[in-house]
C-alpha positions in Angstrom: 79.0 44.4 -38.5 77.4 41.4 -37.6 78.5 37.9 -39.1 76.8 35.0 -38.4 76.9 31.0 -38.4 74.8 28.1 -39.8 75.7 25.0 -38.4 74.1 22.6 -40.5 75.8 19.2 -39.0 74.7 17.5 -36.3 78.2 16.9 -34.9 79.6 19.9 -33.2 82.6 18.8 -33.1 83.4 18.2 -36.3 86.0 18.6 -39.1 82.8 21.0 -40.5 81.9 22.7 -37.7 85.9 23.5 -36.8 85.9 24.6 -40.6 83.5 26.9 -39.7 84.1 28.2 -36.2 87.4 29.0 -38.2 85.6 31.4 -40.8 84.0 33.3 -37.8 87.6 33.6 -36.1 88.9 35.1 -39.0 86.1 37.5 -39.7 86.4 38.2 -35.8 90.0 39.4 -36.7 88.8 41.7 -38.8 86.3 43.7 -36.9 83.2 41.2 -36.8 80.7 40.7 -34.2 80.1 37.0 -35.0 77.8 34.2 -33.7 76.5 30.8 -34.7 73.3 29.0 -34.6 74.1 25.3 -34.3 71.0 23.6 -36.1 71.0 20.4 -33.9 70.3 22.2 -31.0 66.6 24.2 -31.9 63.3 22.7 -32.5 62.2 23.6 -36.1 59.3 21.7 -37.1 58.9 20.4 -40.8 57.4 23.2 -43.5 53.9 22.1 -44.5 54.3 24.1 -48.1 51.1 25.6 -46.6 52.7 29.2 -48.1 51.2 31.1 -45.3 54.0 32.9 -44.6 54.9 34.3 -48.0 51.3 35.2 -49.3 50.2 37.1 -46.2 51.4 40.7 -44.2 53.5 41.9 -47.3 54.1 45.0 -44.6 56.5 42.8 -42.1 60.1 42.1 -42.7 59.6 38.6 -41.6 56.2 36.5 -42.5 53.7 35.1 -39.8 54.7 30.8 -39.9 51.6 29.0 -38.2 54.2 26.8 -36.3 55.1 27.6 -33.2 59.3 26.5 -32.7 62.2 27.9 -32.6 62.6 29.2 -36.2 61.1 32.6 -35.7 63.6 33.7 -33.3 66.4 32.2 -35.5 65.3 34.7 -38.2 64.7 37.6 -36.1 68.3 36.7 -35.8 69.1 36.3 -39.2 67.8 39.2 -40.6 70.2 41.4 -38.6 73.1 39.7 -39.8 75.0 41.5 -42.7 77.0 38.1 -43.4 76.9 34.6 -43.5 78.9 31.6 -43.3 76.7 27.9 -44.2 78.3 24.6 -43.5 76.5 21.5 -43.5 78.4 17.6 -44.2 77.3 16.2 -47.8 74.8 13.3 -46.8 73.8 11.6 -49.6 74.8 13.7 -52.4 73.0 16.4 -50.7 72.5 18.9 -47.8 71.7 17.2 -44.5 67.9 17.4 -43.2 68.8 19.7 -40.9 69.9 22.4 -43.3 67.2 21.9 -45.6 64.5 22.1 -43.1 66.2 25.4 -42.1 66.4 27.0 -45.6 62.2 26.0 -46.5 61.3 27.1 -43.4 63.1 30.6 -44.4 60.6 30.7 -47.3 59.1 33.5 -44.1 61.6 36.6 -45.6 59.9 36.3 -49.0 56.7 37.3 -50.4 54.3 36.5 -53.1 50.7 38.1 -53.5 48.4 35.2 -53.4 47.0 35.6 -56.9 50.0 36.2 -58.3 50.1 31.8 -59.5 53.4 30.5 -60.8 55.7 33.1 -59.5 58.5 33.1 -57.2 58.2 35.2 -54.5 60.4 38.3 -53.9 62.6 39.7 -51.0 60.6 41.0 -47.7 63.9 42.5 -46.9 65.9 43.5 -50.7 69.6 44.0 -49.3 71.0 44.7 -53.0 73.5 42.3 -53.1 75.6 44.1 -50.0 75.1 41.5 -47.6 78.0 38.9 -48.3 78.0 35.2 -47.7 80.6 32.0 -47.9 79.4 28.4 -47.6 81.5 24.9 -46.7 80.7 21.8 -47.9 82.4 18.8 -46.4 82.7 15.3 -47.5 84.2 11.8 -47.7 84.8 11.7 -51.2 87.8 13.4 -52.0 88.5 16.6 -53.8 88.1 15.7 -57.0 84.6 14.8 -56.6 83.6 18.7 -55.8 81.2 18.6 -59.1 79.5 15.9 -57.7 79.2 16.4 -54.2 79.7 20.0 -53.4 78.1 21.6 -56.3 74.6 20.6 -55.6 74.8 21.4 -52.3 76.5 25.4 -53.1 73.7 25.2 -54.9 70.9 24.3 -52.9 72.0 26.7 -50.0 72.8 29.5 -53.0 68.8 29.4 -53.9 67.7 31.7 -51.5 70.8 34.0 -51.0 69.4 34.9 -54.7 66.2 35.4 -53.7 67.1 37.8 -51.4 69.8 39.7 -52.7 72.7 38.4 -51.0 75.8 37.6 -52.7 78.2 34.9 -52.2 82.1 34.8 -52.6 83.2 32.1 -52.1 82.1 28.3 -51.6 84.7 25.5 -49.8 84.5 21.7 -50.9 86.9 20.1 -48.6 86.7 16.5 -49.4 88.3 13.6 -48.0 87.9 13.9 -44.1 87.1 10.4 -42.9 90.8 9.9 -44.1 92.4 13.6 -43.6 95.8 14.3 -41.9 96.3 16.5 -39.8 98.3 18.7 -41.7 96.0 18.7 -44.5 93.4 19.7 -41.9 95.3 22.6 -40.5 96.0 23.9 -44.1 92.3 23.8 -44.8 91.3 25.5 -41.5 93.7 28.4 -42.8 92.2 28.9 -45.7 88.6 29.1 -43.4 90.3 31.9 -41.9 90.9 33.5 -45.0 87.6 33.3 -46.0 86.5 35.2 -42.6 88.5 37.6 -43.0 87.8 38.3 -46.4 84.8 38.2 -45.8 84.3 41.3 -43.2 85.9 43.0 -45.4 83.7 43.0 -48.3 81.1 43.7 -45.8 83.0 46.6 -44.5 83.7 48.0 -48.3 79.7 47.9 -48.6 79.1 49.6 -46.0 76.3 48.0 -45.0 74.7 48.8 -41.3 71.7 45.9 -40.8 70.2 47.0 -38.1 67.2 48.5 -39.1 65.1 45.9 -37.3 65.7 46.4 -33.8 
């Protein structure tokens, strides 16, 4: 069981990327593999809606991108994941670039025939709702705000995980951090934990074995 990270802040040192360094620990306690793909640090280029990837080769489990980055390795490594864990800040009311350009550029593991006009496309790779995902969202604004600033972000990196039949259980708001003690920190770093180990072990009641790439 492999359970993999999405670093979606440029800071890697971070009150977010701690948050979710802690979710991998705590799925690590519970019989995860685990490793993290800290955005900042790859060169993926800017989607140019050019739809290559999704109306072409319906017979591969990842579509053909005509840029040439880092983004299909980071799928190759995605797609042998059997869970997730998404962070990424709240800038602006929204995802930061960096996650966004991830998630348009993983339009690759879907596909649509070219005629078929104002459809979504469907899952290269249907995983029935057994792979399992949790997302943090961190802010400024403080708890309280979570409808404002969290939501549309849950639901911005939610989209896909739709799309290709993963589910999530859970999704974190911690607000407040430019102002955040210390022991309010550590308390929400547990409850990371929880959510790792929690989880692996919906994985692990699935069943699922995601290795049919390799």
């Amino acid at each position: 069981m492999v359970i993999l990270g999405i670093l979606g802040s440029p800071r890697l040192n971070g009150k977010c990327s701690k948050l979710l360094q802690e979710v991998l620990n705590g799925a690590e306690s519970h019989g995860a593999e685990t490793s993290r793909i800290n955005l900042i640090k790859y060169n993926i280029k800017h989607c140019m809606g050019c739809c290559q990837c999704m109306i072409n080769d319906p017979e591969l489990h990842i579509g053909k991108c005509l840029l040439k980055d880092d983004m299909a390795m980071l799928l190759e490594q995605y797609v042998r994941a059997d869970g997730y864990v998404l962070a990424s800040p709240v800038y602006d009311v929204s995802i930061t670039a960096l996650m966004k350009q991830f998630l348009e550029r993983k339009m690759a593991l879907t596909y649509r025939p070219e005629d078929a006009y104002a459809t979504i496309g469907g899952p290269r790779n249907p995983w029935a709702f057994k792979k399992k995902a949790v997302m943090i969202v961190t802010g400024n604004c403080g708890d309280e705000y979570r409808e404002l600033m969290g939501d549309p972000c849950f639901a911005m990196m939610e989209g896909q995980f739709m799309i290709e039949q993963v589910e999530t259980i859970d999704k974190f708001y911690v607000g407040g951090v430019e102002n955040m003690t210390e022991e309010t920190f550590m308390k929400k770093l547990q409850y990371a934990h929880r959510m790792g180990k929690t989880l692996a072990d919906r994985i692990l009641a699935e069943g699922i074995k995601t290795k049919s790439f390799t």
